[in-house]
LOTI-349039 format. One record per residue: residue number from 1; residue in three letters; x, y, z of N, C-alpha, C in turn. Coordinates in nm, 4 decimals. Atoms other than C-alpha are relative to their C-alpha. Example, Ala and Ser with C-alpha at 12.3 -4.5 7.8 and 13.67 -1.06 7.14 Angstrom:
2
<pt 1; "ALA"; <0.0890; -0.1190; 0.0000>; <1.2300; -0.4500; 0.7800>; <0.0900; 0.1200; 0.0000>>
<pt 2; "SER"; <-0.0820; -0.1190; -0.0060>; <1.3670; -0.1060; 0.7140>; <-0.0770; 0.1090; 0.0730>>
This chain:
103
<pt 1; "UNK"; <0.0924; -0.0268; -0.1077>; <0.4087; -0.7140; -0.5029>; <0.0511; -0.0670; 0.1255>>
<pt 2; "UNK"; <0.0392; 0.0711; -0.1290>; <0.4259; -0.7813; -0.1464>; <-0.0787; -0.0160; 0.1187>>
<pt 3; "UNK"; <0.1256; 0.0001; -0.1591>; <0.2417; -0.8745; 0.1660>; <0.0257; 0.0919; 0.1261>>
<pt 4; "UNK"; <0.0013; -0.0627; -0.1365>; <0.1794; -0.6779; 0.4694>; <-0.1023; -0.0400; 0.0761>>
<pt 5; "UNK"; <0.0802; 0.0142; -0.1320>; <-0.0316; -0.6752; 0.8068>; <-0.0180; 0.1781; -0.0437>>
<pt 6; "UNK"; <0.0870; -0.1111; -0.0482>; <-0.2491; -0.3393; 0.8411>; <0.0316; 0.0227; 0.1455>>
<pt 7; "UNK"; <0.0069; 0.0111; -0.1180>; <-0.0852; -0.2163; 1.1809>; <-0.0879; 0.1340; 0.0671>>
<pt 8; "UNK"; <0.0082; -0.1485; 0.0101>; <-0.2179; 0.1338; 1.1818>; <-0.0146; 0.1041; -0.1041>>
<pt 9; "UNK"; <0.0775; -0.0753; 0.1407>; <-0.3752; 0.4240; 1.0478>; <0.1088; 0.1656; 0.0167>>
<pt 10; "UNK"; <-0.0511; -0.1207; 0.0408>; <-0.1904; 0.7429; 0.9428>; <-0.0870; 0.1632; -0.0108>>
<pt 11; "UNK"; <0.0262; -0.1502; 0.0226>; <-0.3473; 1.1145; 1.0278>; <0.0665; 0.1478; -0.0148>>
<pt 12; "UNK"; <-0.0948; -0.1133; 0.0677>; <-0.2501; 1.4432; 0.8551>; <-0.1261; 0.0833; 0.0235>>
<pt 13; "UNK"; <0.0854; -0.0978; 0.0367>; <-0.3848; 1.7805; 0.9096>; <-0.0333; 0.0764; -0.1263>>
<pt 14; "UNK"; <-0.0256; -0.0865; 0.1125>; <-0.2627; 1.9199; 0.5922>; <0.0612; -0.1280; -0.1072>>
<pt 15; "UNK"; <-0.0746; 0.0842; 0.1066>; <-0.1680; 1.6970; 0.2568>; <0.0366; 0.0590; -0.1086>>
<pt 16; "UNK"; <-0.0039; -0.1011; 0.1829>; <-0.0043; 1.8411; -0.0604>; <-0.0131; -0.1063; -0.1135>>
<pt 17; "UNK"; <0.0031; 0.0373; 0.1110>; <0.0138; 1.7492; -0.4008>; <-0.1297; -0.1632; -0.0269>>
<pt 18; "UNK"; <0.0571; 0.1340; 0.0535>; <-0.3028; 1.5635; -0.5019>; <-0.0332; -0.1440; 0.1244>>
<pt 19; "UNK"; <0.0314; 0.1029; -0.1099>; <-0.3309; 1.3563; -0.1477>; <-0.1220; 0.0261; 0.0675>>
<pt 20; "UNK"; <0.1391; -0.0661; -0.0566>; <-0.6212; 1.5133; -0.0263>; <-0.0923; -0.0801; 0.0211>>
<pt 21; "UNK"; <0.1008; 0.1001; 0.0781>; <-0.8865; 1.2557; 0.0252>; <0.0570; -0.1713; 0.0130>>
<pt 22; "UNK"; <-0.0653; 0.1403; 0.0120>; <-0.6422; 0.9729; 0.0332>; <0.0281; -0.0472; 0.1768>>
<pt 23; "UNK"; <-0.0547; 0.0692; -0.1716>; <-0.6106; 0.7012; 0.3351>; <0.1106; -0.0509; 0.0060>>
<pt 24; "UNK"; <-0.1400; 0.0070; 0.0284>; <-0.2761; 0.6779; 0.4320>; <-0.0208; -0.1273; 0.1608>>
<pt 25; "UNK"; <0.0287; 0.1212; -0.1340>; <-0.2384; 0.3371; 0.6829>; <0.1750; -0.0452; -0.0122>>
<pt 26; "UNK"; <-0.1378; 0.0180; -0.0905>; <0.1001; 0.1997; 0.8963>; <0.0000; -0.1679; -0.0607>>
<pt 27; "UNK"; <-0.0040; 0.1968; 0.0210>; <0.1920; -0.1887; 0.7207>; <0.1542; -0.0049; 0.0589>>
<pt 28; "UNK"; <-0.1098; 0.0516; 0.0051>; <0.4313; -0.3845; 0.8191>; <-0.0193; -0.1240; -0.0616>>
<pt 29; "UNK"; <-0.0300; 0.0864; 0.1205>; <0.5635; -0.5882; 0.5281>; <0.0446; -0.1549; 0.1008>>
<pt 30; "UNK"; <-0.0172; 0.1320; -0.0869>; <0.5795; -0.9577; 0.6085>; <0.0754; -0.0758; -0.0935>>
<pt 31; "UNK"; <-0.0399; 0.0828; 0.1011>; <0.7460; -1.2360; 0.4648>; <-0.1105; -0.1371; -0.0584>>
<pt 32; "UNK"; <0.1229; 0.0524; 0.0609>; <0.5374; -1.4663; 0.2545>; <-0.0139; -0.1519; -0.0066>>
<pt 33; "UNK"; <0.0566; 0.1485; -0.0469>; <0.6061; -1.8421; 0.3893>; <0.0261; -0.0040; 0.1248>>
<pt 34; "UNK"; <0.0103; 0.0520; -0.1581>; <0.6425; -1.7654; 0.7212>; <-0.1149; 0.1297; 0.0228>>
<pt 35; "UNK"; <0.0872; -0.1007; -0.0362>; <0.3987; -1.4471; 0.7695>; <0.0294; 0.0978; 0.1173>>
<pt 36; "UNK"; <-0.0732; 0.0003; -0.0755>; <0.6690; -1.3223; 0.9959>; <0.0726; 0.1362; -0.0220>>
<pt 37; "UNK"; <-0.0502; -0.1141; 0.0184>; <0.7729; -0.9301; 1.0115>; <0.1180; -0.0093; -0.0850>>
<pt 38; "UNK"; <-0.1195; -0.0520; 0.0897>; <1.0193; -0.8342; 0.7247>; <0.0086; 0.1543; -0.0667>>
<pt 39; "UNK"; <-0.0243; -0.1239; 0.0227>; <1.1567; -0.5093; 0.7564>; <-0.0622; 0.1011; 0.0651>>
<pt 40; "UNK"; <0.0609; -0.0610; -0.1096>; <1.0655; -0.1910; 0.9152>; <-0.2188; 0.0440; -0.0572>>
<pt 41; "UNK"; <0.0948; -0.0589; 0.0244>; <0.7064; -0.0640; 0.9052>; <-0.0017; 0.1228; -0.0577>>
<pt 42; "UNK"; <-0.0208; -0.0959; 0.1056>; <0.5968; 0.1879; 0.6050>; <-0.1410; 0.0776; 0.0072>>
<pt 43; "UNK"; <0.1065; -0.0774; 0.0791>; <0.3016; 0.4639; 0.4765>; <-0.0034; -0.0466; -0.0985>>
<pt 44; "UNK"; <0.0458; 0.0475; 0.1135>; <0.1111; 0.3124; 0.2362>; <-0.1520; 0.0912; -0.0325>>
<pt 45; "UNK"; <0.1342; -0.0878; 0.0251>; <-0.1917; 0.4969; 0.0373>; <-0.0620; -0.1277; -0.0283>>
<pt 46; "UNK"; <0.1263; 0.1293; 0.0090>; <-0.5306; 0.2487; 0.0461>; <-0.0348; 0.0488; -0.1025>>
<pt 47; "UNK"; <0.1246; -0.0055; 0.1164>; <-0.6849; 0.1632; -0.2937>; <-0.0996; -0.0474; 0.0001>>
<pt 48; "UNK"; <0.1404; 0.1265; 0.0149>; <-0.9379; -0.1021; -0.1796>; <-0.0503; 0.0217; 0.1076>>
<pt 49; "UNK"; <0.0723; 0.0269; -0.1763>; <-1.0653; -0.0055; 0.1797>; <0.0651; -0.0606; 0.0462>>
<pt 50; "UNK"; <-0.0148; 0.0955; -0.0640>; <-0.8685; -0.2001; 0.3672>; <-0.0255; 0.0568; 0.1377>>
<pt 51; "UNK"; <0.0198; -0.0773; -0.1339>; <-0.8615; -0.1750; 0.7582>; <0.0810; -0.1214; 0.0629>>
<pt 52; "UNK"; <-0.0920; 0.0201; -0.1723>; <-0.6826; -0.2475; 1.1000>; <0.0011; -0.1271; -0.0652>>
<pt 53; "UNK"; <-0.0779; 0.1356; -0.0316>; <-0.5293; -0.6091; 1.1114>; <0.0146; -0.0837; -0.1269>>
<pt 54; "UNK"; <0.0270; 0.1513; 0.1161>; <-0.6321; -0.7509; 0.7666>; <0.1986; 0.0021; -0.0906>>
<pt 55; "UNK"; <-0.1567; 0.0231; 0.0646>; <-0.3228; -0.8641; 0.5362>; <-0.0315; -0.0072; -0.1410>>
<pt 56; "UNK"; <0.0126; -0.0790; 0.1322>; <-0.3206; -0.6863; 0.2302>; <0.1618; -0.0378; -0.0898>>
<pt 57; "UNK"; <-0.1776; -0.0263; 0.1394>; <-0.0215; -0.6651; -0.1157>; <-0.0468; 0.1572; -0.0215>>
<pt 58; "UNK"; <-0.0275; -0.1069; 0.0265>; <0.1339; -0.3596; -0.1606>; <0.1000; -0.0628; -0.1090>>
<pt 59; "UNK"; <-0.1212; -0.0292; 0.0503>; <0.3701; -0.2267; -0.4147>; <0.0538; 0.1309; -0.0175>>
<pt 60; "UNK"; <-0.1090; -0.0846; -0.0458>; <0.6399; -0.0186; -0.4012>; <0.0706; 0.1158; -0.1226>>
<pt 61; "UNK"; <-0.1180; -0.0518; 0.1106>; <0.8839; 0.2459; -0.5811>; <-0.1621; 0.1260; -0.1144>>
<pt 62; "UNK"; <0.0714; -0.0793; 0.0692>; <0.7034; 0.4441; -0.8819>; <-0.1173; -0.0640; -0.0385>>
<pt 63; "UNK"; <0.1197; 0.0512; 0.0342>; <0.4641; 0.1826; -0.9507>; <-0.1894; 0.0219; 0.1134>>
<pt 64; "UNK"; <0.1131; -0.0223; -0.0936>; <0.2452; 0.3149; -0.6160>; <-0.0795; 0.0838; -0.0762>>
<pt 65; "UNK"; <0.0878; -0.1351; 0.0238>; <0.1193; 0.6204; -0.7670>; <-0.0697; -0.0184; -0.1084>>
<pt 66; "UNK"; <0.0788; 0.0623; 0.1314>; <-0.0148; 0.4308; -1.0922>; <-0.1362; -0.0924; 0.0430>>
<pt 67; "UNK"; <0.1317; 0.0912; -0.0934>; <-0.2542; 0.2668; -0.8201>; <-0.0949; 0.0402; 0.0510>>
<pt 68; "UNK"; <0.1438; -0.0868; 0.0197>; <-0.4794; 0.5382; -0.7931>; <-0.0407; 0.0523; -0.1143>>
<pt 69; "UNK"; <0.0956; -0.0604; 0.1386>; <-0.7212; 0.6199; -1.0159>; <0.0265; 0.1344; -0.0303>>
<pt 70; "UNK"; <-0.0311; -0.1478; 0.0130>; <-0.7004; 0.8926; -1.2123>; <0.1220; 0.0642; -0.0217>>
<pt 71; "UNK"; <-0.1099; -0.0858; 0.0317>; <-0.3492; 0.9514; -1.2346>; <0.0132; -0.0535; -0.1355>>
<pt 72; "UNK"; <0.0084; 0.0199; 0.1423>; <-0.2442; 0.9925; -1.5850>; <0.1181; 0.0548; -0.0167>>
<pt 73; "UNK"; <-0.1392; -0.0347; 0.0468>; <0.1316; 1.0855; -1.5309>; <-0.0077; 0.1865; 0.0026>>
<pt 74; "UNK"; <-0.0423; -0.1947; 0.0283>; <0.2862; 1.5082; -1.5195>; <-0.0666; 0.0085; -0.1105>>
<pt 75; "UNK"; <0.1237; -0.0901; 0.0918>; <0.0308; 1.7235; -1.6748>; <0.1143; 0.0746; -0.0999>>
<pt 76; "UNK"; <-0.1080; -0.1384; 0.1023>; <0.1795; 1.9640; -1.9311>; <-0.0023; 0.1102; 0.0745>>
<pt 77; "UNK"; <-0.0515; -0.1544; -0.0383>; <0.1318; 2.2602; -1.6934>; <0.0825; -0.0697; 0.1299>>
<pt 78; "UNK"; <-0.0830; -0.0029; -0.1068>; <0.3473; 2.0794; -1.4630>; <-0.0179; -0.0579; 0.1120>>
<pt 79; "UNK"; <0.0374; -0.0099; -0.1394>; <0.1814; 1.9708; -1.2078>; <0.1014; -0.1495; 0.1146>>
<pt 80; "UNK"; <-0.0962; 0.0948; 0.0027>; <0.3873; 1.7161; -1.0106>; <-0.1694; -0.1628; 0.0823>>
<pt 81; "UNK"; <0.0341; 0.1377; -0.0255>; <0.3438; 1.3568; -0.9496>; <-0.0427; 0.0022; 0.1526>>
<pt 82; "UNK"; <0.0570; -0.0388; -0.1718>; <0.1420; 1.2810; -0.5527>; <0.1721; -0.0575; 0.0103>>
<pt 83; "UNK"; <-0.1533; 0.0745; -0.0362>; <0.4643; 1.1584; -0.3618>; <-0.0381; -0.1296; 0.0940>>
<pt 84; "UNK"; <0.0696; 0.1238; -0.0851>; <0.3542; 0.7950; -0.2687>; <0.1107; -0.0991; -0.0650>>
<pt 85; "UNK"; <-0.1205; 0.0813; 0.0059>; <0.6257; 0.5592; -0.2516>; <-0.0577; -0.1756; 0.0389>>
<pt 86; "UNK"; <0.0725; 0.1358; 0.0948>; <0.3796; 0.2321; -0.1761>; <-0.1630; 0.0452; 0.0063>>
<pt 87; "UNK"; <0.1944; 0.0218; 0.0459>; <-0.0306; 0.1600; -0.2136>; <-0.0334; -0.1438; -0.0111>>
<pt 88; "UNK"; <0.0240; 0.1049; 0.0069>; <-0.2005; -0.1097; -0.1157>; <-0.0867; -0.0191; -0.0986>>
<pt 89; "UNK"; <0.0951; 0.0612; 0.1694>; <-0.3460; -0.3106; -0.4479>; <-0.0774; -0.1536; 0.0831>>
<pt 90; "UNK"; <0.1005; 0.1460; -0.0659>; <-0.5678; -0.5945; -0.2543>; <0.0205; -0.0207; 0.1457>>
<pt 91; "UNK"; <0.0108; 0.0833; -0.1502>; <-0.6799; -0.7618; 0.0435>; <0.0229; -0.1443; -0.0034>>
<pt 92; "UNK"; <-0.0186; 0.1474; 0.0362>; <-0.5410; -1.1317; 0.0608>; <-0.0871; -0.0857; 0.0559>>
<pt 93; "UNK"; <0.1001; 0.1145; -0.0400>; <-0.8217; -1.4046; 0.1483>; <0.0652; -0.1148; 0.0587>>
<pt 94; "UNK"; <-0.0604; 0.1478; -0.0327>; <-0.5877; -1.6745; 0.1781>; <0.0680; -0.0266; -0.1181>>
<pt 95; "UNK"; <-0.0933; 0.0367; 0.1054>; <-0.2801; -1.8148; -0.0187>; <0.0563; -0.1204; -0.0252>>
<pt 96; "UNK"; <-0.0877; 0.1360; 0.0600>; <-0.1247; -2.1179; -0.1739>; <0.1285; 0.0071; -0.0457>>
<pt 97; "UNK"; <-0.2138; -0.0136; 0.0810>; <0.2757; -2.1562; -0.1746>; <0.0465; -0.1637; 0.0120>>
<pt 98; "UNK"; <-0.0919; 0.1429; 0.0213>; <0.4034; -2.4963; -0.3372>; <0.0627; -0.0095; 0.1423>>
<pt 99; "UNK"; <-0.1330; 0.0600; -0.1170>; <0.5260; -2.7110; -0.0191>; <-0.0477; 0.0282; 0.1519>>
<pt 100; "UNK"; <0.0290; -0.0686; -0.0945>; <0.3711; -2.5063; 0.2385>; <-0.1574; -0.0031; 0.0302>>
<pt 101; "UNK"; <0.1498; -0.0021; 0.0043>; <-0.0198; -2.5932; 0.1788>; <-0.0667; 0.1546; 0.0157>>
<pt 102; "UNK"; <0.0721; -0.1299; 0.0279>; <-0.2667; -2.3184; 0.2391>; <-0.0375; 0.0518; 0.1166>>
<pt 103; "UNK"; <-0.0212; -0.1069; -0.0632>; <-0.2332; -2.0289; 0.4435>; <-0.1243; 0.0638; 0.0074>>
């Protein structure tokens, strides 16, 4: 998992496969003892509500699309997988990193 900032929200007139319904928001991934932009800004699908500025964990790769409900993996007639590459899984409250006290 990693951290991001909520910079922005993502609108679509049209969504395929299974996105329909889904909030698609602008993070930029941070680093996690300095809280300090790492890397470019991504589309992420929201599982928890989040919104504008808060600092949420995402994850990435094939494990996004296992982060909405409901998916249960290619159907037998085929149908394909949504195409979501991350998804935010929480909103962070505040964190504790050995050395660094609390954030």
């Amino acid at each position: 998992m990693r951290q991001a900032k909520v910079i922005g929200r993502v609108f679509c007139s049209r969504q395929c496969c299974g996105m329909e319904q889904k909030t698609l928001l602008l993070i930029q991934p941070l680093d996690w003892e300095t809280d300090k932009p790492s890397g470019e800004p991504l589309v992420a699908g929201d599982t928890v509500g989040s919104g504008a500025g808060e600092t949420v964990f995402f994850v990435a790769s094939r494990e996004a699309i296992v982060a909405f409900e409901g998916w249960e993996g290619e159907t037998a007639v085929g149908t394909p997988l949504p195409p979501v590459d991350a998804a935010i899984v929480g909103i962070i409250d505040g964190k504790s990193i050995p050395g660094h006290g609390l954030n």
